[in-house]
N, C-alpha and C positions, 0 to 999 in steps of 0.2 A: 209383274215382277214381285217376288218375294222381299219381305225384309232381309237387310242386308246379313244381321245376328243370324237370322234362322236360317239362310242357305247358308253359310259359314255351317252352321252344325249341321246342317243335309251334309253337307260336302265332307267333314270333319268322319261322320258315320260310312258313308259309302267309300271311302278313300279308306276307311279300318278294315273293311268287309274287303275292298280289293285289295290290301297287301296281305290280307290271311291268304287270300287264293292265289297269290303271288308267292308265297314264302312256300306256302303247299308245295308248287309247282319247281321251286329251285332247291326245294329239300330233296323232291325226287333226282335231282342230278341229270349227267345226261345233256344233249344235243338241244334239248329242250330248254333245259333250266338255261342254259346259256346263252341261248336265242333269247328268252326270257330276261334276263339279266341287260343284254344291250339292247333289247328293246326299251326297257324301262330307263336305260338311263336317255337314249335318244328322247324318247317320250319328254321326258322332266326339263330338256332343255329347249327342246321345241315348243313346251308349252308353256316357259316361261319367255323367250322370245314373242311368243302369240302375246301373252299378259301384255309384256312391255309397250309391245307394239299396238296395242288396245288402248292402253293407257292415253298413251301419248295423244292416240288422234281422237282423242275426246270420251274413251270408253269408260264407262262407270264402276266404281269397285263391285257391284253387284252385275253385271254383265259379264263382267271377268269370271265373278265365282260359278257364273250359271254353265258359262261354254268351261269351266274347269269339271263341274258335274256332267256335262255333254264326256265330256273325253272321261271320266272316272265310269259313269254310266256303259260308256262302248268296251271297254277293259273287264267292267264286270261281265257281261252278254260273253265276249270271247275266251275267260278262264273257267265260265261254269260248263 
C-alpha cells in the first residue's frame, strides 16, 4: 500500500487527466456528451456509497483512495 499523501496526489493527477477527457467529450455535444454527463453523475454517487460503505466495515482511508484510483484508472482506459 502506498502512503496515504501520495495516493491522494496519484488520485488528485489522474482524476485532472480524467475530467480534461470528460469535458473533451461533453464539449463535443451530442447523444454522447449526455450519456457522458449521467454517467458521471451515477458514477460519483456510486462511488461514494462504495466509500461509505468501506469505511464503515473497517476500510482504510488509503484502500478507499486506491479502489477510487481503480474506478478513475477504468474511466481513463474508456475516454482515450
Amino acid at each position: 500500500m502506498l502512503n496515504p499523501w501520495f495516493a491522494a496526489t496519484l488520485l488528485a493527477f489522474e482524476a485532472a487527466d480524467v475530467m480534461g477527457l470528460r469535458m473533451m467529450k461533453i464539449a463535443c455535444g451530442g447523444a454522447a456528451a449526455r450519456d457522458e454527463a449521467q454517467l458521471m453523475v451515477s458514477e460519483k454517487i456510486g462511488a461514494a456509497v462504495e466509500a461509505w460503505t468501506s469505511l464503515l466495515h473497517g476500510g482504510t482511508p488509503t484502500s478507499m483512495i486506491e479502489r477510487y484510483r481503480e474506478h478513475v484508472a477504468a474511466n481513463a482506459m474508456r475516454l482515450r
